[in-house]
LUMNUKE-913002 format. One record per residue (C-alpha): residue number from 1; residue in three letters; x, y, z. Coordinates in pm, 1 decimal, padded with zeros to 6 digits. Layout:
N
    n  res         x         y         z
  NUM  ALA         X         Y         Z
...
This chain:
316
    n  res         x         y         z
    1  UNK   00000.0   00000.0   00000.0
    2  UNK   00293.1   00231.9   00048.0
    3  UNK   00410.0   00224.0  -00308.7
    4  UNK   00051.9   00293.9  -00426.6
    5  UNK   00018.6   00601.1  -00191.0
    6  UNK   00416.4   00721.5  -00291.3
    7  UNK   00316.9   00627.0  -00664.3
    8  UNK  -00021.9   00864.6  -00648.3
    9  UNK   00171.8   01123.2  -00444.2
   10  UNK   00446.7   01127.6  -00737.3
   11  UNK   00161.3   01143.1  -01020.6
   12  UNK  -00018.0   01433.5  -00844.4
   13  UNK   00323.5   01590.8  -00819.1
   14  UNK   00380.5   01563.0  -01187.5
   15  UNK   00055.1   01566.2  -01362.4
   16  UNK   00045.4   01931.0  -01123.5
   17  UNK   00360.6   02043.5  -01320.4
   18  UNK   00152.8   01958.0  -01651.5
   19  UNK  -00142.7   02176.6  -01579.6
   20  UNK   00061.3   02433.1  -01458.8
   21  UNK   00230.1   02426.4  -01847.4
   22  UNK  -00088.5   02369.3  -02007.2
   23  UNK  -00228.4   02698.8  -01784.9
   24  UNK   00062.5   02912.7  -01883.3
   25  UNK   00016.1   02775.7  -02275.4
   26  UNK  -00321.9   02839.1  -02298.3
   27  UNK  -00336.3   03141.1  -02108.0
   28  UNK  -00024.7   03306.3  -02374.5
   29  UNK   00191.9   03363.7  -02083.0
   30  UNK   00487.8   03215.6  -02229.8
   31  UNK   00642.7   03300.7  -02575.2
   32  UNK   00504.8   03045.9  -02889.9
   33  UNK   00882.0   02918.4  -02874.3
   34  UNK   00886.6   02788.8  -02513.6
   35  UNK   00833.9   02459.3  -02584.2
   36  UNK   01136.9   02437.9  -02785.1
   37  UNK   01354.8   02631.2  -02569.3
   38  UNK   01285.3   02404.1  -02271.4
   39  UNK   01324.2   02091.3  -02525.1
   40  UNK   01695.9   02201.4  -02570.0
   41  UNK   01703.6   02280.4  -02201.9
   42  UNK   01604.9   01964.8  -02090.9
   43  UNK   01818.8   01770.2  -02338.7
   44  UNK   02098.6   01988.6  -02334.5
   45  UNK   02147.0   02083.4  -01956.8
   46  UNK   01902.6   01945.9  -01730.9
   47  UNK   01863.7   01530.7  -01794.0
   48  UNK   02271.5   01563.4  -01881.8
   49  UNK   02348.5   01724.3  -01566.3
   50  UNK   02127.5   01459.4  -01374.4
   51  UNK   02253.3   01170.9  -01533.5
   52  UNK   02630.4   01298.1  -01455.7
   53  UNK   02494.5   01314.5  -01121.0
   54  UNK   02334.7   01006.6  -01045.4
   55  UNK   02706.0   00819.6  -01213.8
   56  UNK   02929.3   01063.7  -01062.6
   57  UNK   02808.6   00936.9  -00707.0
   58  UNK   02663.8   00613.6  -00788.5
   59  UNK   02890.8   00450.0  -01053.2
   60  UNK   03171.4   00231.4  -00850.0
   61  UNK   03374.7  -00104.5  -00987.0
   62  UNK   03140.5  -00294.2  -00757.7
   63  UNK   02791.7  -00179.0  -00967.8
   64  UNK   03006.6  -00248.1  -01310.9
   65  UNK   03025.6  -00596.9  -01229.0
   66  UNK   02632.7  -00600.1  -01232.2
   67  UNK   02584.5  -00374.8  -01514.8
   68  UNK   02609.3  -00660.5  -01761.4
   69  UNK   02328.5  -00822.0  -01632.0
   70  UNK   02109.1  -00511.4  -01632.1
   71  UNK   02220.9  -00452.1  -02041.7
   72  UNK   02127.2  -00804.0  -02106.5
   73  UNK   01800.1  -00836.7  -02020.2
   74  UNK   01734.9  -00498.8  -02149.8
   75  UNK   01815.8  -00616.0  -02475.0
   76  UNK   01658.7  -00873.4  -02488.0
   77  UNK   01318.2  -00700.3  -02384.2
   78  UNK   01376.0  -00436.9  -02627.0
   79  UNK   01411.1  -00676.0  -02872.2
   80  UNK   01132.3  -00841.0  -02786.5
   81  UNK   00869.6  -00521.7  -02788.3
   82  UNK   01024.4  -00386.3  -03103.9
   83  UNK   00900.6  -00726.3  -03288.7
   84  UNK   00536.9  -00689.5  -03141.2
   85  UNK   00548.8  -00321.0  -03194.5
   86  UNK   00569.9  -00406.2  -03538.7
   87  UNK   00271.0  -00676.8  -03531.9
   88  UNK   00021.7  -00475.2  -03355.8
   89  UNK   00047.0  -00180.2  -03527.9
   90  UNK   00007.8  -00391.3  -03858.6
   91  UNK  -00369.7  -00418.7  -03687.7
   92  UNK  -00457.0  -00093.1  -03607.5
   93  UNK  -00353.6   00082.3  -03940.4
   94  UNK  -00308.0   00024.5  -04284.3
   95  UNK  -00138.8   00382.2  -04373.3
   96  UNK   00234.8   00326.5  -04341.5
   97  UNK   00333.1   00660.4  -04186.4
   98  UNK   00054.3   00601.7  -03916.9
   99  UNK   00149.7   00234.5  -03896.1
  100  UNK   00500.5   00384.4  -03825.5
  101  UNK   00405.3   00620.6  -03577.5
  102  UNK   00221.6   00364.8  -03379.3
  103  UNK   00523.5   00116.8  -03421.1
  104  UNK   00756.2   00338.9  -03206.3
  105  UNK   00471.3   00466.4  -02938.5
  106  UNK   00485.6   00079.3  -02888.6
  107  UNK   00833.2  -00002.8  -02863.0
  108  UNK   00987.9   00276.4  -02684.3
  109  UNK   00738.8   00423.5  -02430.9
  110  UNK   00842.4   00778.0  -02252.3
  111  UNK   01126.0   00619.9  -02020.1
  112  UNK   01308.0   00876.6  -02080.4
  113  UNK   01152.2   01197.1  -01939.7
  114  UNK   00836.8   01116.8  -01747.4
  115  UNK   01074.3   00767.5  -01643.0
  116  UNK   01339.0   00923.5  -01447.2
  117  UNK   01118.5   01178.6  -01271.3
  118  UNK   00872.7   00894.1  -01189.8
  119  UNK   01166.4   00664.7  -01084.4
  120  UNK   01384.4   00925.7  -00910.7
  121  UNK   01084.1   00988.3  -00721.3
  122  UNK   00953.0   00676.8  -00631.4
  123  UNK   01238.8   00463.4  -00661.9
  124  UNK   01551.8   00642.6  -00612.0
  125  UNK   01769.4   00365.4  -00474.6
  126  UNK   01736.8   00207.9  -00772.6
  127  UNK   01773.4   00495.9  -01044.3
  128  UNK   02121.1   00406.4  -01138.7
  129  UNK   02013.2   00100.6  -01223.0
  130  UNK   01725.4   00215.1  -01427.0
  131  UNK   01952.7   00453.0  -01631.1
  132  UNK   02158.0   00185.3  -01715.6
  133  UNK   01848.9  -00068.6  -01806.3
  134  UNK   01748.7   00228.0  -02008.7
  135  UNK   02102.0   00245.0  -02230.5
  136  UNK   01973.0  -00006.6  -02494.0
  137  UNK   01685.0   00123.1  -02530.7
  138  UNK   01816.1   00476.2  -02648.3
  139  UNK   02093.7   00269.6  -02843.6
  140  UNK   01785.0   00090.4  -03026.0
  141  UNK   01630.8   00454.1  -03045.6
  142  UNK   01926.7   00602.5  -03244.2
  143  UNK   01976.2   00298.8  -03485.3
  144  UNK   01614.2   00185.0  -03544.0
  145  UNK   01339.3   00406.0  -03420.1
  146  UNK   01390.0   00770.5  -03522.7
  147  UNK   01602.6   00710.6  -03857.9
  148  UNK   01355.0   00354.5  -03959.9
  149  UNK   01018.5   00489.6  -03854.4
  150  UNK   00983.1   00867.9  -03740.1
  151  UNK   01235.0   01011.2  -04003.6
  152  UNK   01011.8   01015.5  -04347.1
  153  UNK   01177.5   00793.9  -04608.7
  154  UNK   01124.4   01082.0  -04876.4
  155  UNK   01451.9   01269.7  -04652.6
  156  UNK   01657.5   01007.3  -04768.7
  157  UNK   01835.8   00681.9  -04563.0
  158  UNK   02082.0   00756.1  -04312.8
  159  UNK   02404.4   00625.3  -04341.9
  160  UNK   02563.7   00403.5  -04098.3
  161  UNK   02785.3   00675.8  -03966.8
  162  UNK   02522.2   00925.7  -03945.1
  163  UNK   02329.6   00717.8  -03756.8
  164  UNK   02627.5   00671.6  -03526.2
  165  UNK   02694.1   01030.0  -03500.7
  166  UNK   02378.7   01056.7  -03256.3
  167  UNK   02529.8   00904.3  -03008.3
  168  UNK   02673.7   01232.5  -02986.0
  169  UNK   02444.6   01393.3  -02743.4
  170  UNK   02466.3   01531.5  -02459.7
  171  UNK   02324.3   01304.2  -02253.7
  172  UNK   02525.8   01058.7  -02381.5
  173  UNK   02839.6   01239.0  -02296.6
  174  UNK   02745.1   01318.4  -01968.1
  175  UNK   02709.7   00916.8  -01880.7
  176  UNK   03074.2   00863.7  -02018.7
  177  UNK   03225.3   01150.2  -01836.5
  178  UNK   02983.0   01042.8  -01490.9
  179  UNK   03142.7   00666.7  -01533.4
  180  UNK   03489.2   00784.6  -01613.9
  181  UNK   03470.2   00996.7  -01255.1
  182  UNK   03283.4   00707.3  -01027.2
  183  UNK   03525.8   00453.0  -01169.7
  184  UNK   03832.2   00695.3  -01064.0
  185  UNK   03674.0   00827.3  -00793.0
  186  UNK   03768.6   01135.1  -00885.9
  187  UNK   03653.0   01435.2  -00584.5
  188  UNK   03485.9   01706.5  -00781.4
  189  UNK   03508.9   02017.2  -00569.0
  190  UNK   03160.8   02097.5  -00358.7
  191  UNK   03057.2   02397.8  -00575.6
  192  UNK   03075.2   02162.4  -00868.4
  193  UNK   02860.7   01855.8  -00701.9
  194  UNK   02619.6   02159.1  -00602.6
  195  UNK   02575.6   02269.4  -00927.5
  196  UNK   02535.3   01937.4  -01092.7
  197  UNK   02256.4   01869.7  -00847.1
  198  UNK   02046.2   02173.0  -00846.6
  199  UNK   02058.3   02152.3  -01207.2
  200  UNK   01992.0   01805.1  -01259.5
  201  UNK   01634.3   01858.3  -00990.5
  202  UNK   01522.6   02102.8  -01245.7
  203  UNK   01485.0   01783.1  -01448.3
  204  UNK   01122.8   01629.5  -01365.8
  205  UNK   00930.4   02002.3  -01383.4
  206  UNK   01059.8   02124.1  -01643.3
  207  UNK   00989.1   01771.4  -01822.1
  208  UNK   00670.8   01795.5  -01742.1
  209  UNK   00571.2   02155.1  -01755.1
  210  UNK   00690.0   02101.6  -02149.1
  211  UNK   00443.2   01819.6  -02166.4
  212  UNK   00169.0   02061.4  -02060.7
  213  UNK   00277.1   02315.2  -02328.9
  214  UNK   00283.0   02086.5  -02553.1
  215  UNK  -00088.0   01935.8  -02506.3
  216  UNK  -00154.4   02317.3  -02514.0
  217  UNK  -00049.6   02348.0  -02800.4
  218  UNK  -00296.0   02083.7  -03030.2
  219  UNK  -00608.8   02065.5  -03127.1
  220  UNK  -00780.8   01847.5  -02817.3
  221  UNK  -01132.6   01738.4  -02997.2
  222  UNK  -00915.8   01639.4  -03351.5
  223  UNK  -00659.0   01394.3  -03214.5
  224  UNK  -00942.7   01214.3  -02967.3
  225  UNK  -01117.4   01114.1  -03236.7
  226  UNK  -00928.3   00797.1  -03309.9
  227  UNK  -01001.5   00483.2  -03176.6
  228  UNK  -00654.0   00327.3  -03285.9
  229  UNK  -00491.0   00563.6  -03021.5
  230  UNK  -00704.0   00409.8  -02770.8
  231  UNK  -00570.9   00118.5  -02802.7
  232  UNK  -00240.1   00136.9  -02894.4
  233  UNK  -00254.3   00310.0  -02507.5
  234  UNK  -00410.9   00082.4  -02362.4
  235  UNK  -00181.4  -00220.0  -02503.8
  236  UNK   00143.4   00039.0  -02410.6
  237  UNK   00046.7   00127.1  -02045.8
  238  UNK  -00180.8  -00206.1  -01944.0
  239  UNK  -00120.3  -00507.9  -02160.0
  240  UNK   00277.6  -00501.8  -02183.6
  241  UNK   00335.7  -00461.0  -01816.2
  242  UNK   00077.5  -00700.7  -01717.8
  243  UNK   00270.8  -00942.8  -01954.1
  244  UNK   00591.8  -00906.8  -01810.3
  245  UNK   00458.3  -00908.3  -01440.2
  246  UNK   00305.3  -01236.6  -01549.0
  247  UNK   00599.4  -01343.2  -01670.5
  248  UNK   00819.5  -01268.0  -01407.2
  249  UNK   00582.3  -01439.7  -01128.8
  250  UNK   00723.7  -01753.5  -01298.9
  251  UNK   01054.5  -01660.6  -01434.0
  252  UNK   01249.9  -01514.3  -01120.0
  253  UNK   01459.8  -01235.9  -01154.8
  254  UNK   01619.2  -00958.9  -00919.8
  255  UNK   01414.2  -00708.5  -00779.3
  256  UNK   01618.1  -00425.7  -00942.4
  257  UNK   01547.7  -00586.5  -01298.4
  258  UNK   01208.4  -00632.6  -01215.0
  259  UNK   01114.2  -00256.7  -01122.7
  260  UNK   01321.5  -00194.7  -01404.8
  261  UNK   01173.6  -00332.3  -01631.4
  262  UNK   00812.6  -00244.2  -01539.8
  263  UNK   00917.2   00115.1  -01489.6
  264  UNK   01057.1   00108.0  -01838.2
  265  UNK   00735.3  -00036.4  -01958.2
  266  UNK   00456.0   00121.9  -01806.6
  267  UNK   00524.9   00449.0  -01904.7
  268  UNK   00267.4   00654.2  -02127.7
  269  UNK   00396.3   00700.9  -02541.6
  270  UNK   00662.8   00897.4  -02602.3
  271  UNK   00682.2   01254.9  -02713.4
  272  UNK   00944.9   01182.2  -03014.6
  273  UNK   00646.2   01095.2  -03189.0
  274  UNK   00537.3   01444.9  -03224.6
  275  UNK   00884.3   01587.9  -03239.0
  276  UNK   01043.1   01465.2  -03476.6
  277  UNK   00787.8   01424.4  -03740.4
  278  UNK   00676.8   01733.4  -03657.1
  279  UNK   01013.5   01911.8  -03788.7
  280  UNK   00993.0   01779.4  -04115.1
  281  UNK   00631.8   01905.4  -04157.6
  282  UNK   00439.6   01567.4  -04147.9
  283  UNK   00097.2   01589.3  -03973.1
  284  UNK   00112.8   01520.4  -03602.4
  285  UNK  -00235.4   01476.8  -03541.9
  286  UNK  -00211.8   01092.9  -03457.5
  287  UNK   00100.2   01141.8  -03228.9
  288  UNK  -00087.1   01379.8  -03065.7
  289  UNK  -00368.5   01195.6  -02971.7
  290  UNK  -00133.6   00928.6  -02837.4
  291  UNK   00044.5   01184.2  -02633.9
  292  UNK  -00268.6   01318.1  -02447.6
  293  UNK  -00463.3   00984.5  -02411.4
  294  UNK  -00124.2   00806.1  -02292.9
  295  UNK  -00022.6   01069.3  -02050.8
  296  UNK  -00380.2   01128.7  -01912.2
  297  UNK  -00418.5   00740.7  -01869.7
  298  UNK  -00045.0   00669.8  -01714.4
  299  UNK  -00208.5   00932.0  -01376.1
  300  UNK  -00434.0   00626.4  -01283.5
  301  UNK  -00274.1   00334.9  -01488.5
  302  UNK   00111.0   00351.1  -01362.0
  303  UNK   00011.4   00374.7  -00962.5
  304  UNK  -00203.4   00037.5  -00994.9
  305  UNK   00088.4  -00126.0  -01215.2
  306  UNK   00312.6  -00083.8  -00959.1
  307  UNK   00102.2  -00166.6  -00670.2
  308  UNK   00036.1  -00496.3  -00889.8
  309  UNK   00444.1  -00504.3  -00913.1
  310  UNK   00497.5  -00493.2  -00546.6
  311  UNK   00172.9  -00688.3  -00416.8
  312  UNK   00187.2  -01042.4  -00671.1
  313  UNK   00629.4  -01042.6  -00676.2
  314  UNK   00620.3  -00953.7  -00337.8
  315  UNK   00920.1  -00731.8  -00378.7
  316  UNK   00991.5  -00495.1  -00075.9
């Protein structure tokens, strides 16, 4: 019962953040730009600074002899909902770009953003852990999702080292430098730890404050009128983590992998969907729809996951 409480706590906390940027959207307090200036915030500062953070002071010889583990059955997951990605979404459209759109909500859910503030929040003794379950997944991201399915094929393939120059980021960056100093243990000077922590906390507002803008920002009664999104939502946020919960009641595995894994999972549909097709001028009505329905779901759907998590794998 504690989880569910902590989990509902968390969800008021965030969804909160969300109104307030839907209320500051709708109400044109905020330039028509802001929710691309806090997009390059949050992936150019804030999650970077967080992620140095949680490696800097977390990241030891002893947790890289468990990492492998972690990376594994990530994989292997991945792997896994990338093939049914593909399968359902065969069955919900027969438009290709939509099909595509639908393919990715499916296979990479919103770990990212909405993840780590839900998981720093309600699980922070295992957030390291989670960022590194969470490496493969942006691996499969940068070679598969965005260049196969969000990126429309009339922009041309990307090459092989193209696609390899994404890795590029700063987020990316940030995790080498973080495991390069908690290997070493390197002592970063107080102002500096400081720093890195304030800025990394601005993380999980600003996240979701740009979610609210963003929501603000479409046209509500168009991109509800889809039944597709519906489920696609409801087979992203209730009938993959159910799976895996079921499966891991008779496969064993370690409680960090477990909450891992179900974190990962029962997250609403990413925003990339809207993002990225977005930029290249491709109608974002579907992705849209996903967005909102997802995100308003995940406030009731992700506290009862976990409470399932906790209550029928009796983790602690």
């Amino acid at each position: 019962m504690e989880v569910l409480q902590a989990t509902v706590g968390q969800m008021l906390v965030l969804f909160s953040y969300i109104f307030m940027g839907y209320v500051v959207a709708k109400c044109k307090a905020v330039p028509e730009n802001s929710a691309t200036v806090l997009s390059k915030l949050e992936n150019n500062l804030f999650v970077p600074a967080l992620v140095l953070g949680t490696f800097v002071g977390n990241f030891t010889v002893e947790k890289l002899g468990t990492a492998w583990s972690l990376f594994l059955i990530s994989f292997v997951i991945c792997s896994i909902m990338m093939f049914v990605a593909v399968m359902v979404s065969k069955c919900c459209s027969k438009d290709q770009y939509i099909r595509n759109i639908f393919t990715y909500g499916l296979a990479f859910s919103n770990f990212g953003f909405m993840g780590n503030a839900v998981v720093s929040a309600v699980f922070p003794e295992i957030f390291l852990d989670y960022l590194i379950f969470t490496m493969p997944l942006w691996t499969m991201i940068y070679l598969w999702g965005v260049p196969c399915l969000l990126i429309p094929s009339e922009e041309g393939k990307q090459t092989i080292k193209s696609r390899l120059k994404s890795f590029a980021n700063p987020m990316f960056i940030a995790m080498v430098i973080g495991i390069v100093i908690g290997l070493c243990e390197i002592k970063l000077p107080t102002f500096m730890t400081t720093v890195i922590d304030v800025t990394g906390s601005c993380m999980s507002p600003i996240a979701m404050m740009l979610t609210g803008i963003t929501v603000a920002n479409m046209d509500i009664k168009k991109v509800l009128s889809m039944k597709s999104i519906y489920v696609v939502s409801i087979v992203r946020l209730i009938v993959f983590p159910l799976i895996f919960i079921g499966i891991f009641c008779i496969v064993p595995m370690s409680q960090n992998i477990v909450v891992c894994t179900i974190c990962s999972l029962a997250m609403p549909l990413g925003l990339s969907t809207l993002v990225i097709p977005g930029g290249y001028g491709k109608d974002t009505s579907v992705a849209a729809g996903m967005a909102i329905v997802s995100h308003l779901l995940s406030a009731i759907t992700i506290p009862v996951i976990f409470y399932l998590m906790m209550s029928l794998l009796k983790l602690n």
